[in-house]
C-alpha positions as a printed NumPy array, in Angstrom:
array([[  3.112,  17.047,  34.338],
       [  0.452,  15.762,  31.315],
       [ -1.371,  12.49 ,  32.43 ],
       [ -2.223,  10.252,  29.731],
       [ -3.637,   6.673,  30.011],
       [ -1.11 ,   5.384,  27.003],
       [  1.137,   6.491,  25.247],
       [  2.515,   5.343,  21.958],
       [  6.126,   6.489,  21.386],
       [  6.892,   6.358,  17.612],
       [  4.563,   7.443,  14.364],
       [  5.948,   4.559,  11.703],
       [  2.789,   2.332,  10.993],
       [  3.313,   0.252,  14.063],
       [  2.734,   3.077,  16.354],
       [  0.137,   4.671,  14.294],
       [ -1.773,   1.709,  14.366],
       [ -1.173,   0.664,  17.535],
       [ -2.667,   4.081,  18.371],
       [ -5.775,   4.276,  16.143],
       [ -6.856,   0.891,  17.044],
       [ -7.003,   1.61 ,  21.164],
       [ -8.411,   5.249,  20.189],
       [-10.992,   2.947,  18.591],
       [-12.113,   0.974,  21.721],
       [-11.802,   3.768,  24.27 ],
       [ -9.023,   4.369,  25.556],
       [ -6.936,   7.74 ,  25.907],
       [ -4.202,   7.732,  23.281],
       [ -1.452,  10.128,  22.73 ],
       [  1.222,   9.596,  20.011],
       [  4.849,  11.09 ,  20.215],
       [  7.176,  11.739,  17.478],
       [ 10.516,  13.308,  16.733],
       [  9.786,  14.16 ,  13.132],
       [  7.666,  17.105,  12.015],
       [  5.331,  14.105,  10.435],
       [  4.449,  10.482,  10.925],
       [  5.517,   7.74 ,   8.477],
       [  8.553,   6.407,  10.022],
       [ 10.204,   4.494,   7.291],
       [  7.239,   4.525,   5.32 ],
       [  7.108,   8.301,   5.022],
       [  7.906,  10.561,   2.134],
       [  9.58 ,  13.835,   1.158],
       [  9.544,  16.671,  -1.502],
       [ 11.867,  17.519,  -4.002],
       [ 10.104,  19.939,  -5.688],
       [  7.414,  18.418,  -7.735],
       [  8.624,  15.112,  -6.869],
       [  7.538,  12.824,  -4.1  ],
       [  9.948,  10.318,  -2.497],
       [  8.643,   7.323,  -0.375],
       [ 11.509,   7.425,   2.258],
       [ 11.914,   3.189,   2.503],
       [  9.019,   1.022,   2.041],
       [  7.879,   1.102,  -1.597],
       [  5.47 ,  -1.777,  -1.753],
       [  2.704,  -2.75 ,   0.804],
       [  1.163,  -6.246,   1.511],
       [ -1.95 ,  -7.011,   3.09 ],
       [ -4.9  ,  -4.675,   1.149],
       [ -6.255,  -8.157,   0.116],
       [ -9.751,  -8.99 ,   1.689],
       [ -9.445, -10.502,   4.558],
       [ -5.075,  -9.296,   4.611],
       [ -4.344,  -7.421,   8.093],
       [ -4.534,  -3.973,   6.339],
       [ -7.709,  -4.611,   5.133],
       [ -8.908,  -5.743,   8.674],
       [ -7.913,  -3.074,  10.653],
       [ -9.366,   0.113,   8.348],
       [-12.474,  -2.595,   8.444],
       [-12.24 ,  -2.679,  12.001],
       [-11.623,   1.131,  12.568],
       [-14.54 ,   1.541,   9.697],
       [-12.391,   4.352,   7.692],
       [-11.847,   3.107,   3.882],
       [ -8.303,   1.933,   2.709],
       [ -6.036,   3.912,   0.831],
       [ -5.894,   3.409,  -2.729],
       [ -3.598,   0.979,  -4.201],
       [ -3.201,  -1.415,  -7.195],
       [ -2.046,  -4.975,  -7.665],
       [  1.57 ,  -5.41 ,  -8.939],
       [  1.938,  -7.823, -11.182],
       [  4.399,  -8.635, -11.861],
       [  5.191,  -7.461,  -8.218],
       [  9.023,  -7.431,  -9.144],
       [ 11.486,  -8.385, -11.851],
       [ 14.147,  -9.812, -10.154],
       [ 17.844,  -9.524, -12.971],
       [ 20.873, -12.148, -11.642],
       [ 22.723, -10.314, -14.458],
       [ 24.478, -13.612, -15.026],
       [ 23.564, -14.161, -18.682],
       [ 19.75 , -15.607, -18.404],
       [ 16.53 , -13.863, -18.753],
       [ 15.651, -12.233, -15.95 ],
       [ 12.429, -13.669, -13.285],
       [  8.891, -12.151, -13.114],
       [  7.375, -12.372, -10.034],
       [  4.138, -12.807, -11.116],
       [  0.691, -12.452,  -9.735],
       [ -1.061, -15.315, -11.068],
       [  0.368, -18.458,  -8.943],
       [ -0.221, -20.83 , -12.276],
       [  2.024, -18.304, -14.072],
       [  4.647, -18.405, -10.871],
       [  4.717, -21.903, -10.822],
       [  5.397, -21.956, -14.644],
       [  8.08 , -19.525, -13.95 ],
       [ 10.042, -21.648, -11.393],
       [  9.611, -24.439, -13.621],
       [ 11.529, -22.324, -16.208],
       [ 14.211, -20.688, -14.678],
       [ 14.863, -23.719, -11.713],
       [ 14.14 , -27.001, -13.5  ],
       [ 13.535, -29.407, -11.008],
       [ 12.761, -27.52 ,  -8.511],
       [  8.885, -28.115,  -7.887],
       [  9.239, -29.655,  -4.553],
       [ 11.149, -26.744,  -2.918],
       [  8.241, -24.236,  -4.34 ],
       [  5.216, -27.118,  -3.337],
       [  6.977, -27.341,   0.519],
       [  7.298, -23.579,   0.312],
       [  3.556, -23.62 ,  -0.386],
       [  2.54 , -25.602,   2.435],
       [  4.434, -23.713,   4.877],
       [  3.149, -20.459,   3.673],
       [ -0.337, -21.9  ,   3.708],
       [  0.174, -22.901,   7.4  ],
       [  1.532, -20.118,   8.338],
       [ -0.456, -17.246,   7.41 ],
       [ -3.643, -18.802,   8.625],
       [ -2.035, -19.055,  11.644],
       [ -0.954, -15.491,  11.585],
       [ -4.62 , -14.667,  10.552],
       [ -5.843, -16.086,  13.71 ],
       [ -3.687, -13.655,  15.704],
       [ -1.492, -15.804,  17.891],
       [  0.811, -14.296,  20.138],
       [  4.111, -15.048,  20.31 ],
       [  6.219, -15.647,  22.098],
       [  4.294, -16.654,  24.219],
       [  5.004, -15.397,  28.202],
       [  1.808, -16.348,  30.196],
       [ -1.05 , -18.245,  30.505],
       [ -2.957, -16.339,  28.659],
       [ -0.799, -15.596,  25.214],
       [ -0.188, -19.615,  25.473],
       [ -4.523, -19.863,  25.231],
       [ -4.094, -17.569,  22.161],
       [ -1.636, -19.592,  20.97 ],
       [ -2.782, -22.639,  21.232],
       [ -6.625, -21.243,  19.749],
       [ -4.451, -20.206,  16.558],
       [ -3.223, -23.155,  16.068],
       [ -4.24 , -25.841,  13.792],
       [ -3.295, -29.518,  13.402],
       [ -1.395, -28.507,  10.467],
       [  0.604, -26.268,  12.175],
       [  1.852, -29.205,  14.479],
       [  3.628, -30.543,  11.264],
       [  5.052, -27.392,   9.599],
       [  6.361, -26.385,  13.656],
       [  9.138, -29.624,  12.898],
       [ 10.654, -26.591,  10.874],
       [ 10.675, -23.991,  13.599],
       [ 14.592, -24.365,  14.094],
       [ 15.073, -24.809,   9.986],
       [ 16.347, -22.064,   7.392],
       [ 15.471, -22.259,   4.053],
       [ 18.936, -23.413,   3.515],
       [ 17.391, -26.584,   4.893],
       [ 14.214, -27.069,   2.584],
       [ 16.521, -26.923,  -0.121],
       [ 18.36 , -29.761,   0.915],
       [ 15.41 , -31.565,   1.926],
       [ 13.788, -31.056,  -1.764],
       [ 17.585, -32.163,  -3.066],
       [ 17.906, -28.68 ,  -4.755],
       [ 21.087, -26.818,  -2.76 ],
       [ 23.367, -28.132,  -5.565],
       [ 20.999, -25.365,  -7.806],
       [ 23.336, -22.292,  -7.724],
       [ 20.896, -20.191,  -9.753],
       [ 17.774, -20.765,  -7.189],
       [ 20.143, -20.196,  -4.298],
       [ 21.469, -17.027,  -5.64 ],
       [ 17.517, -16.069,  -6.638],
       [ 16.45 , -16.601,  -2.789],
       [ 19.527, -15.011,  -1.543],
       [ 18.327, -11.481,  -3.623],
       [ 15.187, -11.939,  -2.377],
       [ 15.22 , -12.696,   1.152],
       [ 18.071, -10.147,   1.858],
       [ 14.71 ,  -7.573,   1.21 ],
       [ 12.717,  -8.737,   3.631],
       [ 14.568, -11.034,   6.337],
       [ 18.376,  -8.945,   6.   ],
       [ 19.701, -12.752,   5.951],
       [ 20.716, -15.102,   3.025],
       [ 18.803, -18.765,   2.214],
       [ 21.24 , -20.403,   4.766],
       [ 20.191, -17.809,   7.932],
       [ 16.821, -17.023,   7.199],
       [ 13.775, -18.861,   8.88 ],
       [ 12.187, -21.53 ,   6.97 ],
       [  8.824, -20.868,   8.757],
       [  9.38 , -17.13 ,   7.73 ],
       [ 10.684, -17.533,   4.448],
       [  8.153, -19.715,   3.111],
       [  5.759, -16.926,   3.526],
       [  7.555, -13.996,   2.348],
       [  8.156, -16.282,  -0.716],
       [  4.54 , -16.632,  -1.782],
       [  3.501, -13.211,  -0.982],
       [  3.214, -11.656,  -4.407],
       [  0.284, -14.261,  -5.131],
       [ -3.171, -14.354,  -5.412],
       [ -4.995, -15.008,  -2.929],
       [ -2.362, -12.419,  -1.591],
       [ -0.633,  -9.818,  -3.52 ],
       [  2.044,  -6.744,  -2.952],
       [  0.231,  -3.348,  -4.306],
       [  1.383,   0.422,  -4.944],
       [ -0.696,   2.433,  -3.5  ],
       [ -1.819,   5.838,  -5.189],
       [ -0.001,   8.807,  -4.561],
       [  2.805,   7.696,  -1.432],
       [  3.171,   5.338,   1.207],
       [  2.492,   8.514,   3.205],
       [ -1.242,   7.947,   2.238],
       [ -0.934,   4.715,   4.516],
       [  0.169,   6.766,   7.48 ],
       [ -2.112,   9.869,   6.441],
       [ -5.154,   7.268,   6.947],
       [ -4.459,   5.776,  10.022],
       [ -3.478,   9.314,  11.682],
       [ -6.778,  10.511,  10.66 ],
       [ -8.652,   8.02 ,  12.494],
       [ -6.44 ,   7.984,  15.619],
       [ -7.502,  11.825,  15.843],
       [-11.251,  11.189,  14.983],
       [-11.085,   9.022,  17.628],
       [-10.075,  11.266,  20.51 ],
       [ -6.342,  10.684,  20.086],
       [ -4.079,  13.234,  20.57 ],
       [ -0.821,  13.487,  18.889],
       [  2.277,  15.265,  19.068],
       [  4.765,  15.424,  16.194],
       [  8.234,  16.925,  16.97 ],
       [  8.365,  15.865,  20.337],
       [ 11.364,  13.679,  20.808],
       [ 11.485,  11.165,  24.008],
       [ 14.868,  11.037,  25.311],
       [ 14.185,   9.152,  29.156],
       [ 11.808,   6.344,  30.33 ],
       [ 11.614,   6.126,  34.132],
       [  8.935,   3.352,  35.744],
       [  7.777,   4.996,  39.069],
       [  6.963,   1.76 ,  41.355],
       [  5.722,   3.654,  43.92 ],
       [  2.774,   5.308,  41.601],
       [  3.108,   2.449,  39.667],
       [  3.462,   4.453,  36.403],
       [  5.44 ,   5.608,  33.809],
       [  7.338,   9.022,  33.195],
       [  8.272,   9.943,  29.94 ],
       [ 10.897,  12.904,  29.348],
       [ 10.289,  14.437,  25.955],
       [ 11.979,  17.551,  24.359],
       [  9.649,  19.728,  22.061],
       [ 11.479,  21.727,  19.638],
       [ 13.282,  24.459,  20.746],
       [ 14.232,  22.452,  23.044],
       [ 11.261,  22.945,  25.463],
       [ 11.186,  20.524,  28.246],
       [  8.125,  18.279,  28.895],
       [  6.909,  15.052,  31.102],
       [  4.234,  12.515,  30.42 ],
       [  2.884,  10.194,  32.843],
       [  0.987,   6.947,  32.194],
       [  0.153,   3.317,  32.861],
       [  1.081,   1.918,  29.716],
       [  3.916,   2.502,  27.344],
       [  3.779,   1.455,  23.573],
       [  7.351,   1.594,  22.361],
       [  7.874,   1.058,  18.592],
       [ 11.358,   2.299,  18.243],
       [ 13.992,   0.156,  17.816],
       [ 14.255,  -2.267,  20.657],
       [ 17.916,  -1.118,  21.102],
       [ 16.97 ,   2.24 ,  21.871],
       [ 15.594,   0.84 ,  25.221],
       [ 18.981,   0.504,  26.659],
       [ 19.622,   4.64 ,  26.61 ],
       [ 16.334,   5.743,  27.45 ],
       [ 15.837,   3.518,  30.655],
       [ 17.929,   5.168,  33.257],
       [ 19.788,   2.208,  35.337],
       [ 17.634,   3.367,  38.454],
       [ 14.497,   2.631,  36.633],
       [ 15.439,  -1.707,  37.581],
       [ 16.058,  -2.924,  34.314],
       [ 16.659,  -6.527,  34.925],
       [ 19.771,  -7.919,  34.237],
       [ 18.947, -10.788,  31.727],
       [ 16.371,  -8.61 ,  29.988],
       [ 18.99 ,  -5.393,  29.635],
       [ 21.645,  -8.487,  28.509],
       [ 19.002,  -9.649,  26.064],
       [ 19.029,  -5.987,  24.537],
       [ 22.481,  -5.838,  24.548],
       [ 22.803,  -9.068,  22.308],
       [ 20.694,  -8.608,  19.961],
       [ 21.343,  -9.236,  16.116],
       [ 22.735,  -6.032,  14.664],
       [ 20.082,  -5.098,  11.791],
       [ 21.884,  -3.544,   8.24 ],
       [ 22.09 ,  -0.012,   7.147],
       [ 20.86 ,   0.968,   4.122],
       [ 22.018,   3.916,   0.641],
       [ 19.17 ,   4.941,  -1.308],
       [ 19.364,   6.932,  -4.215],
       [ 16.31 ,   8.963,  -5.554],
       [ 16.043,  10.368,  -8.534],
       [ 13.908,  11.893, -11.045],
       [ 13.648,  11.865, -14.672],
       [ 11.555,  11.808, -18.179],
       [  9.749,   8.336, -18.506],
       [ 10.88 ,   8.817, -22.202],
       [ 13.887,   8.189, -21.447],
       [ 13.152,   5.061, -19.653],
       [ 12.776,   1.768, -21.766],
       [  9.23 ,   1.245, -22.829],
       [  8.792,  -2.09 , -20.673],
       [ 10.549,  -0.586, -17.646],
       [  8.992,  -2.569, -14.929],
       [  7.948,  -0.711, -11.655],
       [ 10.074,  -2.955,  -9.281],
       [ 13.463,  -4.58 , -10.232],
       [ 16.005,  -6.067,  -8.299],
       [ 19.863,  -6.267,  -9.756],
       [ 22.485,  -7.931,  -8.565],
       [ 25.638,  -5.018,  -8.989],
       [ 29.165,  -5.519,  -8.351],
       [ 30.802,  -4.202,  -4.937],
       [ 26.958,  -3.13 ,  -4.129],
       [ 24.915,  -6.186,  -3.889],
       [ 21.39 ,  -6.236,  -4.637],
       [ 19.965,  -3.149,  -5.601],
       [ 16.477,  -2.777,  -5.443],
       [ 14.4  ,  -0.431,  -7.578],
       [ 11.04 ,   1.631,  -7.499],
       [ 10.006,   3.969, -10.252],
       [  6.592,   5.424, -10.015],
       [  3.922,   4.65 , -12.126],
       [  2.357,   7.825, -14.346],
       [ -0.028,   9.641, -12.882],
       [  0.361,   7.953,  -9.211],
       [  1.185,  11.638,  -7.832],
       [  4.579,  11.202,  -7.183],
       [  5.891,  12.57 , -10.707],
       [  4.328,  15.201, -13.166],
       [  3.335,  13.567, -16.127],
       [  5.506,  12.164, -18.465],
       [  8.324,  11.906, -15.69 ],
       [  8.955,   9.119, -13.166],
       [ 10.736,   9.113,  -9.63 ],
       [ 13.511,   6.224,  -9.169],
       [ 14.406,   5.044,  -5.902],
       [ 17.639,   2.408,  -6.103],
       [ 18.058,   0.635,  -2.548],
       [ 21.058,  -1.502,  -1.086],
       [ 21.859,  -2.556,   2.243],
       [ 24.797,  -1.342,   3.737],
       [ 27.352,  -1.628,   7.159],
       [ 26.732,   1.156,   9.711],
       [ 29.073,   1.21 ,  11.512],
       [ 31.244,   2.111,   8.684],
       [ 29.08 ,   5.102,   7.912],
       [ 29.167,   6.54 ,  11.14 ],
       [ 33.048,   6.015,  12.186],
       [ 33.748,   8.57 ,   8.689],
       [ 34.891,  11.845,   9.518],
       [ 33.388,  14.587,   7.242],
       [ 35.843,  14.126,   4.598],
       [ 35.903,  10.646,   4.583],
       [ 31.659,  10.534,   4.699],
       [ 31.255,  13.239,   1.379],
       [ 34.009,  10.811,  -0.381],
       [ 31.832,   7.696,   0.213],
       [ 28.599,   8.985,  -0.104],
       [ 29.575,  10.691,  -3.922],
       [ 31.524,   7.613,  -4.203],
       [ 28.294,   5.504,  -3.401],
       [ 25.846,   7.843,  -5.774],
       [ 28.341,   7.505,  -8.723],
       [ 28.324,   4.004,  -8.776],
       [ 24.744,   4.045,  -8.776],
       [ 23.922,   6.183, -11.382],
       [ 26.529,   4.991, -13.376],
       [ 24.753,   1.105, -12.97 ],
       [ 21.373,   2.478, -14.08 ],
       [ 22.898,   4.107, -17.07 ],
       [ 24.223,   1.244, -18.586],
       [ 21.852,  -1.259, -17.22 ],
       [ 19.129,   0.847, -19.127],
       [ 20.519,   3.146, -21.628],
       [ 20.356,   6.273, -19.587],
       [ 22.212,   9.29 , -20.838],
       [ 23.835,  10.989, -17.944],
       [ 22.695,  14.398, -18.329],
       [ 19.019,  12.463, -18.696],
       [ 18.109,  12.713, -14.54 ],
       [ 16.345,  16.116, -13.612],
       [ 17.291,  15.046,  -9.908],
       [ 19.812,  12.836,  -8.279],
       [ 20.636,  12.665,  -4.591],
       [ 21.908,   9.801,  -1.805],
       [ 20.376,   9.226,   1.558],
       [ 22.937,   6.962,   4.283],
       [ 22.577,   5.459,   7.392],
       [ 23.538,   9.202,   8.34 ],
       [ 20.273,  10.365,   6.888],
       [ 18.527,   7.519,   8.4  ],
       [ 19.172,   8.411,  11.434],
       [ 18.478,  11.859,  11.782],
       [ 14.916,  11.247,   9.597],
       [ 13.904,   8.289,  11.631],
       [ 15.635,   8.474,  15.273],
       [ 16.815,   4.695,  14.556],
       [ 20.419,   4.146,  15.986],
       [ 23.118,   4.451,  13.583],
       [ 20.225,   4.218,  10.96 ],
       [ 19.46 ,   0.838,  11.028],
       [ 16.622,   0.039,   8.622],
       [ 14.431,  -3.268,   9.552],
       [ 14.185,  -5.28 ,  12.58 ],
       [ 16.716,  -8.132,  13.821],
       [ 16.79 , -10.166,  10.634],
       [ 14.823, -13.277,  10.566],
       [ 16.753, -15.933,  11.975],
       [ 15.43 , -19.609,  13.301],
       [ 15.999, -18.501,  16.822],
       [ 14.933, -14.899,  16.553],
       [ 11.676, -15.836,  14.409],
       [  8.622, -16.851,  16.003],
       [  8.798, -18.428,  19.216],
       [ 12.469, -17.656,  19.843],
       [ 12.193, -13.891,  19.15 ],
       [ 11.633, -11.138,  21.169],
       [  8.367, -10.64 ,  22.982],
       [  6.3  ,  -7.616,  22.562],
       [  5.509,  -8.316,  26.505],
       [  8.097,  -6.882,  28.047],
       [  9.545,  -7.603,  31.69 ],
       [  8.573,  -4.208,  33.001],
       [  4.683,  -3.766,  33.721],
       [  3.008,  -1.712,  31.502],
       [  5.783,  -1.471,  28.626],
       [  4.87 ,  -3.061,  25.799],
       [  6.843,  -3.689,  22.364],
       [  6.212,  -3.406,  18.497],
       [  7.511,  -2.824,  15.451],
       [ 10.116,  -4.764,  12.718],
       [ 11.437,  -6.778,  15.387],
       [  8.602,  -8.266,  16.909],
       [  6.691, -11.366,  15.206],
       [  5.683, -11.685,  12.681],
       [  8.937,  -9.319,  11.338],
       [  8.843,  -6.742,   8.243],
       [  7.13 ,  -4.888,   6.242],
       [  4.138,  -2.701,   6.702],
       [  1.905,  -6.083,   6.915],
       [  3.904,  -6.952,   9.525],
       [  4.323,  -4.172,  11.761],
       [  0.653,  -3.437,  11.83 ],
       [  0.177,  -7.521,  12.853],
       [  2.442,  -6.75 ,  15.667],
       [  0.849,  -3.609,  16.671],
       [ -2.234,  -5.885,  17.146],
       [ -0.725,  -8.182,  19.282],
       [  0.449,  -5.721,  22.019],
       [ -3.004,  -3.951,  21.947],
       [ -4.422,  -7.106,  22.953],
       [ -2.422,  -7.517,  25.307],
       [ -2.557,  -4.416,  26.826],
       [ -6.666,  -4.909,  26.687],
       [ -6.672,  -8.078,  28.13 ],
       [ -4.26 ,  -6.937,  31.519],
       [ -6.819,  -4.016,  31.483],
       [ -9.436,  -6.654,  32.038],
       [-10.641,  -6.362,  28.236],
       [-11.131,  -8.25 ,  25.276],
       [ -9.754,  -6.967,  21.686],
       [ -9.507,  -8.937,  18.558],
       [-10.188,  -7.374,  14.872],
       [-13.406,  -7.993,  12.528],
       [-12.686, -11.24 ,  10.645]])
C-alpha cells in the first residue's frame, strides 16, 4: 500500500492544476492518469510532422490579471506563449449574408452587432453588464454552490452590490434577455447565439444560462481576449506538469483508477489503480481530487463505500453532456484561400455547426508552408456506441466524407489537395480520455445547473472533492483551472489553512 496525503485523479488542466497549485503550498501531491501523457482534452497527438490539439483549440484567460495568468503568477513559472486572436472567430450562417467577425476591439464588436443585428444594442449593452458583473465576481473567487458556513463567507466577500441586481437573472436563459431587449422576433441573432453557445454551454439561446452566457459572449474582448498559444495546447499542460514536479509532486501517467473505497474506520481513502500490464496497485489518502467526469463516480464507488442515496440519485440525473466527430487534417496553406481565418464556425446541413481550427505558420504544429485543420461538431453518443463494427466504419467514413466534402466546396479545395485526413468519435474519445461514452464538456449550462444550482465541487463524502467542466464556473480551459481553485481552497481551509491566488 503507497500513502499519499492527496491525490488528484485525472491529468486534463483541472487536475494538473489542481495539483501544481497544492504542490505549491506544501502539501504531498500525486497525480494519476490513464493516458501515457497529461492533457486530457486539451492534449495533442502526432501524425507525422503534424501536431493535432485533441479538443480545445483556443484558450481564455492569459490576460493580466485572467485566471491563467494568476496561477503561473502564483506558482512563479512563466506562461506559455500565446497570441491574441483577433478576430477570435469568423462565425458563416451560410444563409446568404456576409459572414460575422468576432473581433477583438469591443468598439469594432459593437459596430459589428450594429451591422449584422440592427436594433439590437440593448441585448449586447445587458449582455455587457452581466458579463461585467460576473467576471469580477468570478475574479474574487466565490465558491459556489455554496454548502457551509464558510463557502457562504466566500460568497458573500465576492459579492458586490451589483451582483444583487444581475442575481434577478440567476433562473433566466438568454432566451429571456432577448425578449426583455424586444429582439427574439430577430431570427438572424438567434440563429448567431445558437452557433455560438452550442461551443461553449452544449445548449441553444433558449437553455443556456443568462448569467453564463453573458460572459462567454464578451469573451473575445479586450480587456479579455481568446489566444493561440505557440506550438499546442499541450504546452498548457507541459507547463503546469513541470511545476507540479518541481514542486515535490509525484505523478503517474498510465495508471488507470478503476475503484474508490472511503475507509471510515481509518478515515481515509483507498484508491485501486491498474498500471499497464495490468499490474495491480493501491493508494491511500485523506483527500481525493476527482476531475473525471462526475458520472464516473457512480462505477468507481463500490455500494459498500455509503454513497448516500440523494447524492448517488443526483449522479444518476444528471444532464447527459454531447459527443463530439472531429476531423483533422493536413494540407498546403497554398491551397487554402489567402484570407483563411484561423477559427470559423459553419453552419452545415445534417451536421450542425462545425467548428474550425487551422494552425497558424510557423506555430509548430505544421512544417512551413502547410497548415493542420481540425473541423468539430457535436454529436449523440449513444448512437455511436450502440453501432456494431460494421455499422460504426459505415458512419464514421460516412461522417469524414461529408466533412471533407463541406470544406471543399466551402473553400475551393481540390480533393486530392489534403496530405492527411482522418475522424476521431465518441469511440476515440473515450478510449483517449477515459470519459464515458466520450462525452466531451461538462453538463451544459443550464439556469438550474449554472451557478448556484449546479453541482458542488464539495462533495457529501469527507475528503472527496470535485472539479472539472461540470463544476462552476463550466468550460473551457479558463474555467476548469477556476474550478480547480475552488476545491484547493477548500481542501486548505478543512486542513485548517488559508489559500487564495496573487491578485
Amino acid at each position: 500500500m503507497i500513502e499519499q496525503s492527496v491525490i488528484v485523479i485525472g491529468g486534463g488542466i483541472a487536475g494538473l492544476t489542481a495539483g501544481a497549485l497544492l504542490a505549491h503550498e506544501g502539501y504531498k501531491v500525486t497525480l494519476l492518469e490513464s493516458h501515457i501523457q497529461p492533457g486530457g482534452c486539451a492534449g495533442t497527438f502526432t501524425r507525422g510532422p503534424y501536431v493535432f490539439d485533441v479538443g480545445a483549440t483556443q484558450v481564455a484567460g492569459f490576460e493580466k490579471g485572467g485566471i491563467h495568468e494568476r496561477i503561473f503568477r502564483h506558482l512563479k513559472c512563466p506562461l506559455p506563449v500565446a497570441e491574441i486572436l483577433d478576430p477570435a472567430c469568423i462565425v458563416d450562417l451560410r444563409d446568404g449574408n456576409e459572414p460575422i467577425s468576432l473581433w477583438h476591439d469591443p468598439y469594432k464588436w459593437k459596430e459589428e452587432c450594429k451591422k449584422h443585428f440592427p436594433g439590437s444594442d440593448r441585448f449586447w449593452s445587458l449582455c455587457r453588464q452581466l458579463h461585467r458583473s460576473n467576471w469580477a465576481f468570478t475574479g474574487a473567487e466565490p465558491i459556489l454552490p455554496v454548502r457551509n458556513l464558510w463557502d457562504f463567507k466566500q460568497f458573500i466577500s465576492a459579492s458586490r452590490s451589483i451582483n444583487v441586481l444581475t442575481g434577478l437573472f440567476s433562473l433566466s436563459s438568454i432566451e429571456d434577455l432577448l425578449w426583455v431587449c424586444s429582439c427574439n422576433q430577430d431570427q438572424r441573432l438567434r440563429n448567431f447565439l445558437d452557433c455560438q453557445l452550442k461551443l461553449y454551454s452544449q445548449k441553444p439561446s433558449n437553455q443556456t444560462s443568462a448569467l453564463y452566457g453573458a460572459t462567454v459572449l464578451q469573451m473575445a474582448q479586450a480587456p479579455l481576449g481568446l489566444w493561440h498559444l505557440q506550438g499546442s495546447m499541450q504546452k498548457l499542460s507541459d507547463s503546469l506538469l513541470a511545476c507540479l514536479r518541481r514542486d515535490g509532486g509525484n505523478v503517474y501517467l498510465g495508471h488507470k483508477v478503476v475503484g474508490l473505497q472511503k475507509d471510515y474506520q481509518r478515515n481515509c481513502w483507498n484508491i485501486d489503480v491498474i498500471k499497464s500490464k495490468n499490474v495491480s496497485l493501491q493508494f491511500q489518502t485523506s483527500d481525493v481530487i476527482f476531475t473525471l467526469p462526475p458520472q464516473s463516480l457512480l462505477t468507481l464507488i463500490s455500494n459498500w463505500s455509503n454513497l448516500p442515496t440523494n447524492y448517488r440519485h443526483t449522479l444518476e440525473t444528471l444532464p447527459k453532456p454531447s459527443g463530439a466527430i472531429v476531423f483533422f487534417g493536413a494540407i498546403n496553406r497554398s491551397n487554402l484561400p489567402d484570407n483563411f481565418s484561423g477559427h470559423i464556425q459553419l453552419v452545415v446541413d445534417q451536421i450542425g455547426s462545425l467548428f474550425l481550427s487551422v494552425s497558424h505558420d510557423g506555430d509548430g504544429r505544421a512544417p512551413f508552408g502547410q497548415a493542420t485543420v481540425i473541423a468539430s461538431a457535436f454529436t449523440d453518443v449513444l448512437s455511436w456506441n450502440s453501432f456494431n463494427e460494421v455499422q460504426y466504419r459505415q458512419s464514421k467514413h460516412l461522417a469524414l466524407k461529408k466533412i471533407v466534402e463541406t470544406l471543399n466546396i466551402e473553400f475551393s479545395i481540390d480533393s486530392q489537395s489534403w496530405l492527411h485526413k482522418e475522424l476521431a468519435t465518441p469511440r476515440s474519445f473515450a478510449k483517449w480520455t477515459g470519459r464515458p461514452q466520450g462525452i466531451v464538456g461538462g453538463l451544459g449550462q443550464t439556469p438550474t445547473t449554472f451557478g448556484p444550482f449546479g453541482l458542488s465541487s464539495r462533495t457529501p463524502l469527507e475528503g472527496l472533492w470535485l472539479c472539472g467542466d461540470s463544476i462552476y464556473p463550466g468550460e473551457g480551459t479558463a474555467g476548469v483551472s477556476q474550478s480547480a481553485v475552488m476545491a484547493c481552497r477548500q481542501l486548505a481551509f478543512d486542513h485548517g489553512r488559508l489559500f487564495t491566488l496573487i491578485k
